[in-house]
N, CA, C and O atoms as a MOPAC input file, in Angstrom:
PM7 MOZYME 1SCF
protein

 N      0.84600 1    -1.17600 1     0.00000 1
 C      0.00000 1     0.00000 1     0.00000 1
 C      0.88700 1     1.23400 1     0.00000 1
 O      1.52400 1     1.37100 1     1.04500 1
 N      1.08900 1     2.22300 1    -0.98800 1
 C      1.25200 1     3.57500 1    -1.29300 1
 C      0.25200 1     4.56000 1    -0.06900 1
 O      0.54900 1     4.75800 1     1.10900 1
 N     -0.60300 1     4.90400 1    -0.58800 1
 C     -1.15800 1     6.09000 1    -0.06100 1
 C     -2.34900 1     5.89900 1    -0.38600 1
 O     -2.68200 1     4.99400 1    -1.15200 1
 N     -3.31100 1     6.87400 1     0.25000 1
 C     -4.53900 1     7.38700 1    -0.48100 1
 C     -4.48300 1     8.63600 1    -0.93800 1
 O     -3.64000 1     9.41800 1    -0.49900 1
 N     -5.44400 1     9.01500 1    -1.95700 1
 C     -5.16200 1    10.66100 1    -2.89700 1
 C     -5.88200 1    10.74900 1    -4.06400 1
 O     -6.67600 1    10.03100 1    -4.67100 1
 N     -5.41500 1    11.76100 1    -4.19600 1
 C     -6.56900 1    12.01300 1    -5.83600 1
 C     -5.19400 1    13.08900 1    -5.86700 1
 O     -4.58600 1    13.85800 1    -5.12200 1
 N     -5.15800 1    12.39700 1    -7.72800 1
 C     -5.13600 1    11.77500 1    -8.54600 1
 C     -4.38300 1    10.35900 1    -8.27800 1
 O     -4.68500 1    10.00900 1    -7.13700 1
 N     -3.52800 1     9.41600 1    -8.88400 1
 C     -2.92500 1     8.48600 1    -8.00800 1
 C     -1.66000 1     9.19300 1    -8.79800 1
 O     -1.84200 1     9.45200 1    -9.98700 1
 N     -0.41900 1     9.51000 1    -8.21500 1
 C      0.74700 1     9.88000 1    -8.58300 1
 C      1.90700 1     9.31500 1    -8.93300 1
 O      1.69900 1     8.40500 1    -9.73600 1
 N      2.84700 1     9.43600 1    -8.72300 1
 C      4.31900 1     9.31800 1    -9.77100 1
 C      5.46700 1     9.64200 1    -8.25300 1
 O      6.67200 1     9.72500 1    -8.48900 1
 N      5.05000 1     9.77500 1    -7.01300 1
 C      5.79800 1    10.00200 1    -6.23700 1
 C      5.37500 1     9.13000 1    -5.05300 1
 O      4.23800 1     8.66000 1    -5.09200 1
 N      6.06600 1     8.89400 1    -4.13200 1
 C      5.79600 1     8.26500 1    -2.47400 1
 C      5.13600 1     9.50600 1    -2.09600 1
 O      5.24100 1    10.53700 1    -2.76100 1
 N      4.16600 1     9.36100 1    -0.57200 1
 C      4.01400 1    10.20000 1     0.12700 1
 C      5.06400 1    11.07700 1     0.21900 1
 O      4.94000 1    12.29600 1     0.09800 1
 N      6.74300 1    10.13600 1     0.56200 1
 C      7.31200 1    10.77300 1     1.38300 1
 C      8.13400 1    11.91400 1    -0.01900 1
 O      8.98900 1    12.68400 1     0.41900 1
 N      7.95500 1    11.95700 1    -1.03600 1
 C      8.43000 1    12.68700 1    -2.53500 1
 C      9.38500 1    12.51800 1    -3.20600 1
 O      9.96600 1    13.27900 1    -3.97900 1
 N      9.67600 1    10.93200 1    -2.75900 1
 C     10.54000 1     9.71000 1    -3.60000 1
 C      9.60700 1     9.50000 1    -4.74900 1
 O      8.39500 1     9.67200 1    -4.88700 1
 N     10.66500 1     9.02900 1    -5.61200 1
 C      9.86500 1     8.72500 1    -7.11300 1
 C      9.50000 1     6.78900 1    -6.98700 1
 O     10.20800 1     6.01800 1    -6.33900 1
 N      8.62500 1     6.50100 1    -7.54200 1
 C      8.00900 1     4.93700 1    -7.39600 1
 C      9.18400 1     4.60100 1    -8.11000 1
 O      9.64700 1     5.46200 1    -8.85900 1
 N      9.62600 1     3.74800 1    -8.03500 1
 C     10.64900 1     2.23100 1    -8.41800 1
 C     10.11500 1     1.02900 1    -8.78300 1
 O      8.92800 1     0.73700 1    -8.63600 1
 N     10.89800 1     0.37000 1    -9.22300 1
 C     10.75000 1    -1.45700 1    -9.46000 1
 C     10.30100 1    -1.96200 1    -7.96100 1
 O      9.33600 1    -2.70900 1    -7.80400 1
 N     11.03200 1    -1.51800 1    -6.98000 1
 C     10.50300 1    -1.99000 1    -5.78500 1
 C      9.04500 1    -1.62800 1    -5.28400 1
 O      8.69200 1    -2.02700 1    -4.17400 1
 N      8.40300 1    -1.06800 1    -5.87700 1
 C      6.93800 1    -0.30900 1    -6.13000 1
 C      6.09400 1    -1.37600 1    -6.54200 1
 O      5.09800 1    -1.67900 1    -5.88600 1
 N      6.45800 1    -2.02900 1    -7.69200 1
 C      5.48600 1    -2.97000 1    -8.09300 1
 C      4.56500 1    -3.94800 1    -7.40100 1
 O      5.13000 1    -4.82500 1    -6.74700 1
 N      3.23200 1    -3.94900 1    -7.43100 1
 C      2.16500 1    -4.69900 1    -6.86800 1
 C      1.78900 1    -3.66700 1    -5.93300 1
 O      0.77800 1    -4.06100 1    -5.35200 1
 N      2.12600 1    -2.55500 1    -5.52900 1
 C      1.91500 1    -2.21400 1    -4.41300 1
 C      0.39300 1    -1.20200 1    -4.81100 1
 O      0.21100 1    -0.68300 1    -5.91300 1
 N     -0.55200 1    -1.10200 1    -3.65500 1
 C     -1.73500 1    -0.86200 1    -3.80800 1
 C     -1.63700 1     0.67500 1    -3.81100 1
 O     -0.51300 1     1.10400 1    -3.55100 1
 N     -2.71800 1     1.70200 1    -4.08700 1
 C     -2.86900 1     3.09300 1    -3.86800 1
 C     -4.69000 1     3.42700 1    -3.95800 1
 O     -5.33900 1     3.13600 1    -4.96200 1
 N     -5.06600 1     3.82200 1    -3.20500 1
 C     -6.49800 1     4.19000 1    -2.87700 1
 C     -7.29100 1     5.83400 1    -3.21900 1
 O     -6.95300 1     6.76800 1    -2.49100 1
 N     -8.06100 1     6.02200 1    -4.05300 1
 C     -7.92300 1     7.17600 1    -4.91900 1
 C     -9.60700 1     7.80400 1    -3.89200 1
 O    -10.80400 1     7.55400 1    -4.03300 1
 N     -8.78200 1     8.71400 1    -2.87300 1
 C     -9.71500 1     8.95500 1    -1.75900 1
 C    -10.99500 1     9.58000 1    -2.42000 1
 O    -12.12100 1     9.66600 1    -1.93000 1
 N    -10.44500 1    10.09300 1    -3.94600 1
 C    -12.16200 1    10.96700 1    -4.45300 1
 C    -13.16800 1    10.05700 1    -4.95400 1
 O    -14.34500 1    10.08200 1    -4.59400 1
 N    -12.59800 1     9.12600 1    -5.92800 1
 C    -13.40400 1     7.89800 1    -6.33100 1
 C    -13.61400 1     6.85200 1    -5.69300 1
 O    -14.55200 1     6.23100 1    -6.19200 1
 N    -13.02300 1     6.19100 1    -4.50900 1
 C    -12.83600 1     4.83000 1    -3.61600 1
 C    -12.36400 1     4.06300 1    -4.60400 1
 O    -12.92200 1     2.97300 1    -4.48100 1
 N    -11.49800 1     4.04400 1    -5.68900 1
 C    -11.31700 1     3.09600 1    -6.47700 1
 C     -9.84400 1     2.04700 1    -5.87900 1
 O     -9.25300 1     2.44200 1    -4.87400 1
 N     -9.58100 1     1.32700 1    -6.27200 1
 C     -7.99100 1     0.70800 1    -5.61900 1
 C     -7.21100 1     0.76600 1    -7.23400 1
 O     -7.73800 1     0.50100 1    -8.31500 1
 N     -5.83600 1     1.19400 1    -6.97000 1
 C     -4.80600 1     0.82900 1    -8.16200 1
 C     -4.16100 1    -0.09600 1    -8.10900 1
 O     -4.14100 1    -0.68600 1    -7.02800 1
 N     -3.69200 1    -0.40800 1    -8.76500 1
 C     -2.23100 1    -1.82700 1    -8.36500 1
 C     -1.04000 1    -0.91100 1    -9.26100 1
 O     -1.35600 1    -0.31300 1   -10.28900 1
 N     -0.14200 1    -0.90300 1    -8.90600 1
 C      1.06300 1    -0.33000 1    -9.88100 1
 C      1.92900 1    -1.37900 1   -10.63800 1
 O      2.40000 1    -2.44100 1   -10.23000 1
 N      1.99700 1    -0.83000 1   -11.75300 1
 C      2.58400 1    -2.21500 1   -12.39300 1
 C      4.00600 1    -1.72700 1   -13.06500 1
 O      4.31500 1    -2.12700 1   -14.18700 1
 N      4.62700 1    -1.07800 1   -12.51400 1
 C      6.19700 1    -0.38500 1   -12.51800 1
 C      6.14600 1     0.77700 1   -13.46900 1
 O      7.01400 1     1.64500 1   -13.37300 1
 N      5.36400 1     0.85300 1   -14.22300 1
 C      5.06200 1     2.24900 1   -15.25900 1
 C      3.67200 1     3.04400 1   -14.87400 1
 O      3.79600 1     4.22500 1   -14.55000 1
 N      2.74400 1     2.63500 1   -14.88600 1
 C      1.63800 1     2.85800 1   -14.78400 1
 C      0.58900 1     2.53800 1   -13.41200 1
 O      0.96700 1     1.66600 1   -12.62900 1
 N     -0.59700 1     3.18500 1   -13.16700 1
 C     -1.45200 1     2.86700 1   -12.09200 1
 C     -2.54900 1     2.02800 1   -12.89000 1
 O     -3.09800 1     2.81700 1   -13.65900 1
 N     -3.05000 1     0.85300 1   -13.01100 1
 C     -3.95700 1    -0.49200 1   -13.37000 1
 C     -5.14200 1    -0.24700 1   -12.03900 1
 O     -5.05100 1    -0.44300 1   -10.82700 1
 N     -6.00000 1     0.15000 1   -12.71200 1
 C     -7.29800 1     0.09000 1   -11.75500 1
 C     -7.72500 1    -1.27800 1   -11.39300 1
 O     -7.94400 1    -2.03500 1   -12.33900 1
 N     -7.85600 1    -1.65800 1   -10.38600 1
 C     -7.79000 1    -3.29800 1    -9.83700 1
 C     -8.80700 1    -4.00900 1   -10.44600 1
 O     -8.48400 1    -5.16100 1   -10.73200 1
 N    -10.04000 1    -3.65400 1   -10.76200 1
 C    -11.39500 1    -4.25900 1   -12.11700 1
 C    -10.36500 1    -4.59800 1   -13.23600 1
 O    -10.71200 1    -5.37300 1   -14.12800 1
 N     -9.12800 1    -4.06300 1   -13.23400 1
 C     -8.40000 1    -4.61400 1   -14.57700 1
 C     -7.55600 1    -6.01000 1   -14.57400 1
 O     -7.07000 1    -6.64500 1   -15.50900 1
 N     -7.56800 1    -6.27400 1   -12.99500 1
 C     -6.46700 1    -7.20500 1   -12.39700 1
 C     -6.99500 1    -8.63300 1   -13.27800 1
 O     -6.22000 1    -9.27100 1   -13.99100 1
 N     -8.09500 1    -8.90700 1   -13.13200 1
 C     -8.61300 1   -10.74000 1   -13.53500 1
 C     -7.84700 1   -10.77400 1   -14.61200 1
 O     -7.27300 1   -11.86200 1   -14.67200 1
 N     -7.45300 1    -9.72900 1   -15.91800 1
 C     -7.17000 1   -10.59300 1   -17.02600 1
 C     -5.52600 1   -10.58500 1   -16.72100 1
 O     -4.74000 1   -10.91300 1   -17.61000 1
 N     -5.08900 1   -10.19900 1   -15.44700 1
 C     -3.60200 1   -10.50500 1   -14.84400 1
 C     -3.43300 1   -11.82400 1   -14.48600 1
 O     -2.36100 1   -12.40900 1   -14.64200 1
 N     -4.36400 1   -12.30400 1   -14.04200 1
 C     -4.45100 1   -13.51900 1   -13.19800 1
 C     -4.13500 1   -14.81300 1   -14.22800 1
 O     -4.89300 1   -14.85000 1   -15.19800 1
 N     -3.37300 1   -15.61500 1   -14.17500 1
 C     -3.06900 1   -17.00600 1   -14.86200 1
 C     -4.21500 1   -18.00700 1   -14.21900 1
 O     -4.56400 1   -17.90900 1   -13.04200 1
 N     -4.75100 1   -18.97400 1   -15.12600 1
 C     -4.83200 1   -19.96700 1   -14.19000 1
 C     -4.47200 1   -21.34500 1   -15.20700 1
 O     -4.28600 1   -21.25300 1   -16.42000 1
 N     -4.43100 1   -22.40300 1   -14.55200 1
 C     -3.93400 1   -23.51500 1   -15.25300 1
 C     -5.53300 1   -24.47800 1   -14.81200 1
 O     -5.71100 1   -24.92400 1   -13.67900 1
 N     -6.38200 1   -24.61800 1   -15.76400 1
 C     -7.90900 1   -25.76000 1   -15.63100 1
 C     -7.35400 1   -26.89200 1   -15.38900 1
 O     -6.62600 1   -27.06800 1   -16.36600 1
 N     -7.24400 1   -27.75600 1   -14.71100 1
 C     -6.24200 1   -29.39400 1   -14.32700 1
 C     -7.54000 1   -30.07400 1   -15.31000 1
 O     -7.24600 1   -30.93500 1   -16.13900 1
 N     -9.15800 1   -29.56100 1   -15.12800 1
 C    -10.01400 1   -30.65000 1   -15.87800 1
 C    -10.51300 1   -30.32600 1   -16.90900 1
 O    -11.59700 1   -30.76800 1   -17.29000 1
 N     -9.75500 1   -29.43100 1   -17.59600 1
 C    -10.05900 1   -29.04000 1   -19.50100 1
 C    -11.50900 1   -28.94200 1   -19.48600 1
 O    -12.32600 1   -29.50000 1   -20.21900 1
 N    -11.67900 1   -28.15600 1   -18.54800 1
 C    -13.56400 1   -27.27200 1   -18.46600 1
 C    -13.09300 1   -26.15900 1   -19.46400 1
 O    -13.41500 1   -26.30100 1   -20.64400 1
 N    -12.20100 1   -24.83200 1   -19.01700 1
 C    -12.00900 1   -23.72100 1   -19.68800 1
 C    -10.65800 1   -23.59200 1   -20.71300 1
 O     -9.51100 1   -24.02300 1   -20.58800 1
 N    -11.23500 1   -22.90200 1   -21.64600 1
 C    -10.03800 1   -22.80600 1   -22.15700 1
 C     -9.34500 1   -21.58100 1   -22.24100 1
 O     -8.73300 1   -21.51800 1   -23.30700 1
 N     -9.24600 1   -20.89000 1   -21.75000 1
 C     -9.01200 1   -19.21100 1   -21.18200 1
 C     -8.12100 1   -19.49800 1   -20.50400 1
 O     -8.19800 1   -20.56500 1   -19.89500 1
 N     -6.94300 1   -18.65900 1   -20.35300 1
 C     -5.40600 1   -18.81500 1   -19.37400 1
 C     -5.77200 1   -17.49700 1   -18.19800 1
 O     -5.11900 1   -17.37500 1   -17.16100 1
 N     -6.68100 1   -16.76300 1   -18.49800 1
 C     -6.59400 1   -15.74700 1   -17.18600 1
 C     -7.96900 1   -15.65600 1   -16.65800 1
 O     -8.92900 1   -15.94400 1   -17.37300 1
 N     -8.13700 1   -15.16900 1   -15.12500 1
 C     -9.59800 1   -15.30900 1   -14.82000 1
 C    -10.89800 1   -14.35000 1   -15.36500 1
 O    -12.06000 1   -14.58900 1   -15.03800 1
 N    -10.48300 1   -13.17600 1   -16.29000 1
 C    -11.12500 1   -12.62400 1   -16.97000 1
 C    -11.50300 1   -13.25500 1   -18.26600 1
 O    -12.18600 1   -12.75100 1   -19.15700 1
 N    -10.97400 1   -14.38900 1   -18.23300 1
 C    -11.47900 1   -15.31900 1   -19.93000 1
 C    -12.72000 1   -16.30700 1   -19.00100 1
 O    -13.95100 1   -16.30700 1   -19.00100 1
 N    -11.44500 1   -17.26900 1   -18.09600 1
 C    -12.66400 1   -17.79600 1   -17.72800 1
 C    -14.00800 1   -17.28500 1   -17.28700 1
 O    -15.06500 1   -17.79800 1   -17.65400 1
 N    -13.94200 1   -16.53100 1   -16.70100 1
 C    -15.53000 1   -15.72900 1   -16.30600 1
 C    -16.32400 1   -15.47600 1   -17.45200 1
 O    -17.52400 1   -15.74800 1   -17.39900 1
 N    -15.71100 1   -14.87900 1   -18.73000 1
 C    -16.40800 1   -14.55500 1   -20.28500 1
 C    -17.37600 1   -16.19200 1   -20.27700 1
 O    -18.56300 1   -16.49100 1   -20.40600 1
 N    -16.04500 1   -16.97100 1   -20.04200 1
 C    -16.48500 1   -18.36800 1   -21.12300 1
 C    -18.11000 1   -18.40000 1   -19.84200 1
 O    -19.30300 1   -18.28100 1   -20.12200 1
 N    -17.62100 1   -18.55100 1   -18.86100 1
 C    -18.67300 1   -19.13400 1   -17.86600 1
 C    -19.98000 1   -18.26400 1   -17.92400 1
 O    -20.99200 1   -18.91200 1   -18.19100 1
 N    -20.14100 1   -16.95700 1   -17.72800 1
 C    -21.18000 1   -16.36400 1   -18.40100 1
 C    -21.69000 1   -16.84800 1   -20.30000 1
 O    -22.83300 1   -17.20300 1   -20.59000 1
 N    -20.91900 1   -16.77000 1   -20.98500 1
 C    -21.47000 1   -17.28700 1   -22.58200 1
 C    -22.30900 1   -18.55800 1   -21.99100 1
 O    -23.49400 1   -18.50800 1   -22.31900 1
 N    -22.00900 1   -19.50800 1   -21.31700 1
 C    -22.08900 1   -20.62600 1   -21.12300 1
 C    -23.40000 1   -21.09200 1   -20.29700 1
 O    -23.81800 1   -22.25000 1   -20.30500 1
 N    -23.93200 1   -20.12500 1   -19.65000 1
 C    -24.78300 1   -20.09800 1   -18.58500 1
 C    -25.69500 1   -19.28800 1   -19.71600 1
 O    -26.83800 1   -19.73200 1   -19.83100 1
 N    -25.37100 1   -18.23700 1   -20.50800 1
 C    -26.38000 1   -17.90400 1   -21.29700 1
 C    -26.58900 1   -18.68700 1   -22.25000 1
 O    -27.31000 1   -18.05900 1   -23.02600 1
 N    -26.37900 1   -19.74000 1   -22.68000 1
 C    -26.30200 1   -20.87300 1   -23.60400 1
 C    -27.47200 1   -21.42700 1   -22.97200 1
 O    -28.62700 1   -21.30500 1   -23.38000 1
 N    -27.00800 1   -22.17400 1   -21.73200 1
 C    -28.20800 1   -22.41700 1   -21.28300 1
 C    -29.38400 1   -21.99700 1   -20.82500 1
 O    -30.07300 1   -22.97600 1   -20.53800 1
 N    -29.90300 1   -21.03800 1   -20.63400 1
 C    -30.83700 1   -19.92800 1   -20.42100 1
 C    -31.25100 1   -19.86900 1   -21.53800 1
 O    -32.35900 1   -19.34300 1   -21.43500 1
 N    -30.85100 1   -20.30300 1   -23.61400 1
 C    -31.60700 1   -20.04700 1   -24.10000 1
 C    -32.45200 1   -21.51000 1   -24.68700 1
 O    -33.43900 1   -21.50900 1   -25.42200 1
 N    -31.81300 1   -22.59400 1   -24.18100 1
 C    -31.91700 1   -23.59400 1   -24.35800 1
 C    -33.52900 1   -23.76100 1   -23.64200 1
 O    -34.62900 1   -23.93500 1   -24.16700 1
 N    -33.11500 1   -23.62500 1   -22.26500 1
 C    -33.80500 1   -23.76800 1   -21.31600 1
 C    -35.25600 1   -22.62700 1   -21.46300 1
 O    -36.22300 1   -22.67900 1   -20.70400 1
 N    -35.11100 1   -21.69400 1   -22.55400 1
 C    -35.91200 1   -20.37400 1   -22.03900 1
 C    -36.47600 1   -19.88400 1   -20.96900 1
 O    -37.63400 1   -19.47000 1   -20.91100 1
 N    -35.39200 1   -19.92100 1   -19.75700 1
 C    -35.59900 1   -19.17700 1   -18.54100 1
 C    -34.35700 1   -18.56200 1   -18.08300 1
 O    -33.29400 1   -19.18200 1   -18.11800 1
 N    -34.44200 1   -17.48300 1   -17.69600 1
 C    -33.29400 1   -16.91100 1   -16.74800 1
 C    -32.77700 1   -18.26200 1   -15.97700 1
 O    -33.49900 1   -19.25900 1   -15.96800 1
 N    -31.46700 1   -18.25700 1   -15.31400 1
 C    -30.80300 1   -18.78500 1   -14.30100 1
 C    -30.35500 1   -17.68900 1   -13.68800 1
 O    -29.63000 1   -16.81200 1   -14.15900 1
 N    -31.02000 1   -17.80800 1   -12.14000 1
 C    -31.09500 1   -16.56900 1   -11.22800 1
 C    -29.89300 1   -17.44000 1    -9.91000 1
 O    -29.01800 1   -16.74900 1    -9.38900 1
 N    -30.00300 1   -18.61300 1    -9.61600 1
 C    -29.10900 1   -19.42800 1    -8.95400 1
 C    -28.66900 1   -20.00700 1    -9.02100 1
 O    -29.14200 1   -21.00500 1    -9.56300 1
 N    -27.12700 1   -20.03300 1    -8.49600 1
 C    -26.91900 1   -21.63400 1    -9.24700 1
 C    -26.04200 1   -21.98000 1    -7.74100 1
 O    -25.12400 1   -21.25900 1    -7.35100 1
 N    -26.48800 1   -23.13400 1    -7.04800 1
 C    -26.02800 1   -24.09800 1    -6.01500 1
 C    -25.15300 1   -24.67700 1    -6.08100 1
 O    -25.17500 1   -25.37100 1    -7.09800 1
 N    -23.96500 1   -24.84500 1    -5.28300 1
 C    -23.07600 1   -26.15400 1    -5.29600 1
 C    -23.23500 1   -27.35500 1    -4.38100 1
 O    -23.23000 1   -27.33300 1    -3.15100 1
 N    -23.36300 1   -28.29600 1    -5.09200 1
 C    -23.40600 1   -28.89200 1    -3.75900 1
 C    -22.71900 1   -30.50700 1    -3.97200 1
 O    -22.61800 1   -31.26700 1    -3.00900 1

């Protein structure tokens, strides 16, 4: 964690410049409540993080490498069935 502030900046609180040692580190944008992640150049608004995320499927369900694919596929997929079915799916249980 950096700071909180508006705008998100290019400096530490303390008016050190961000570094490589910066990276991952969070910043909280007190006007919007939004969270950043810093990714050594830039501030990445954290809604951007899923298509950061790797994952490896062990049971060849998805075929998407980050969790912003899988979620696409799993929504297409649920609306697949919803038109099959012609009803909304409002729940879905694990059990």
């Amino acid at each position: 964690y950096v700071a909180a502030g508006a705008p998100a900046g290019v400096l530490r609180p303390n008016g050190d410049a961000l570094t490589a040692a910066d990276v991952g580190r969070l910043y909280v944008n007190s006007t919007t409540q939004e969270i950043y992640y810093y990714n050594g150049t830039t501030w990445t608004k954290s809604g951007d993080m899923a298509s950061m995320v790797s994952i490896a499927d062990a049971g060849g369900l998805i075929t998407a490498t980050d969790v912003e694919g899988a979620l696409q596929e799993i929504v297409n997929r649920i609306a697949v069935l919803e038109n099959k079915l012609g009803a909304s799916i409002t729940k879905i249980e694990v059990v």
